[in-house]
C-alpha positions in Angstrom: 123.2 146.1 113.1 124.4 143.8 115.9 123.0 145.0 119.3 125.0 144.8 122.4 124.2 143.8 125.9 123.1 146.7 128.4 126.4 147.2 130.1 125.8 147.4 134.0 128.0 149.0 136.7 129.8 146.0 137.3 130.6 145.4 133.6 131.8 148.8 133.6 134.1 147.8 136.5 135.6 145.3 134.8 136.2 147.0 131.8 137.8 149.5 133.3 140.2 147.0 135.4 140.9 144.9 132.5 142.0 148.1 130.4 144.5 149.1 133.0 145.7 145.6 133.2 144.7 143.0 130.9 146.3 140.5 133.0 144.7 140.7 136.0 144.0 137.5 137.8 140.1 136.5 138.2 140.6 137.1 142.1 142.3 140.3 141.9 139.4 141.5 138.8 136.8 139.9 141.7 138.2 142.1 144.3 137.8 145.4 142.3 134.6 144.6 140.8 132.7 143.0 143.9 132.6 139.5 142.7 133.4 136.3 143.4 136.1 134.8 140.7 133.3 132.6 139.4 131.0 135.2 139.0 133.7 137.5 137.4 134.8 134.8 135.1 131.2 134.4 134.0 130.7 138.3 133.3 134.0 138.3 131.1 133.0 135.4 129.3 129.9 137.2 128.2 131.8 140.2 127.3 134.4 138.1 124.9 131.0 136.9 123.6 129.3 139.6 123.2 132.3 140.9 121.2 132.6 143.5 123.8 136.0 142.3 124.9 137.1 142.5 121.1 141.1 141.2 122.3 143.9 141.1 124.7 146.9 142.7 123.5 150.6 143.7 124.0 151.1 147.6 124.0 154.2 148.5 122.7 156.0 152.0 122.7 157.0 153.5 119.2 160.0 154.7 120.8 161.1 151.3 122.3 161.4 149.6 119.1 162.9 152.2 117.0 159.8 154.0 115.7 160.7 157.5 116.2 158.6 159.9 114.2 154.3 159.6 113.8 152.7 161.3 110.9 149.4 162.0 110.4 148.9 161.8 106.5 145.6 163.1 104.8 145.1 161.2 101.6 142.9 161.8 98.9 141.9 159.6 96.4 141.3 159.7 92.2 137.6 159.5 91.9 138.2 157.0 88.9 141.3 154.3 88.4 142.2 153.9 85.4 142.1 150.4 84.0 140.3 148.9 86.8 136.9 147.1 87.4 137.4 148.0 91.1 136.6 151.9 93.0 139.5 153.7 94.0 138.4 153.0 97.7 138.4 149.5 97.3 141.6 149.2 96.0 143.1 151.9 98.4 141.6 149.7 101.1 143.2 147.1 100.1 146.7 148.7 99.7 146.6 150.1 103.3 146.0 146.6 104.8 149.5 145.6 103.8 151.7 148.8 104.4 153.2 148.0 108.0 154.2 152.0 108.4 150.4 152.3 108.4 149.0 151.8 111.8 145.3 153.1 111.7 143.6 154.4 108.8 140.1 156.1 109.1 137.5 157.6 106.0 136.4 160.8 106.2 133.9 163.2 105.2 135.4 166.6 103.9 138.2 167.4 102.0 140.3 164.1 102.0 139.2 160.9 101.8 141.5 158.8 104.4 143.9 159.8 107.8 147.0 157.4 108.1 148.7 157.5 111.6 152.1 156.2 110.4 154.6 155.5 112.1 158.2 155.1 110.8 162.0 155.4 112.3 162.9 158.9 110.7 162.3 161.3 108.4 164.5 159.3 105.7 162.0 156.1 106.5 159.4 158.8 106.1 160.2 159.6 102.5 160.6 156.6 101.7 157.2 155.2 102.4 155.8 158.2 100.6 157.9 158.2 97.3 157.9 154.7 97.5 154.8 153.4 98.2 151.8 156.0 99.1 152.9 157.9 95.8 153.2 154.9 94.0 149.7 153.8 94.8 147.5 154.1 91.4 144.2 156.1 93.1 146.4 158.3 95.2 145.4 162.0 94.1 147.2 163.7 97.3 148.0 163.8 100.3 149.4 166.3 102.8 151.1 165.6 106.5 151.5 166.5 110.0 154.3 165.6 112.3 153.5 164.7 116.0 156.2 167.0 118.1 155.1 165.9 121.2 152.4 163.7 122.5 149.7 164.9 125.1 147.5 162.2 125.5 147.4 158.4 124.4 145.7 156.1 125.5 143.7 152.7 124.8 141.3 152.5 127.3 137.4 153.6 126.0 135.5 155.6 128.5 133.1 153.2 130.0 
């Protein structure tokens, strides 16, 4: 297991500017963590390297680019494919890598196996990524889902 560097106030400063605006100049992140830009350019340098800055990314509304309806599907798997040197959750890994509906997927103890957060332009896309392509999938026992009606919370940023 990879250890990580003791995270300071001042890291956490940063972290917490950079997630409200990734493109922050180094003088501007200086100012808000009480830095020089040398010195702040240093610290996030050893955060990218530490693996603690993982990316910089674009974040893009669903609803801005025609993705109109989120599921949350609950899958569960066969506990044997048929025909197949592989496990059911190596192939089903697999599979979810290249579905684009398929935005995070997450094991889980309990009842089912996987969570999908999906997100598709309607509920005609919807069914069509489940007949089409969920169903379809050989280990796929089941799977039920939930529709989000309304969204009270999203956001990116961890809680450092």
């Amino acid at each position: 297991m990879e250890v990580s560097p003791e995270l300071d106030a001042i890291d956490r400063r940063i972290l917490r500017a950079l997630q409200q605006d990734a493109r922050l100049t180094y003088e501007a992140l200086a100012a808000q963590a009480g830095l020089s830009a040398s010195a702040a350019l240093r610290r996030v340098h050893r955060l990218e390297e530490a693996g603690i800055i993982g990316a910089y990314v674009v974040l893009v509304p669903p609803e801005r680019v025609g993705l109109h309806l989120t599921a949350y599907i609950n899958v569960r798997l066969e506990k044997q494919a048929d025909n197949s040197q592989r496990n059911p959750r190596e192939l089903f890994r697999a599979a979810v890598q290249a579905w684009p509906e398929v935005v995070e997927c997450a094991a889980l103890t309990g009842e089912m196996d996987y969570l999908l957060r999906v997100l598709v332009q309607d509920m005609q896309h919807y069914a069509r990524f489940i007949d089409d392509t969920l169903l379809k999938h050989p280990c796929v026992k089941d799977c039920k889902t939930s529709f989000v009606l309304e969204r009270l919370k999203n956001t990116t940023a961890m809680p450092v």
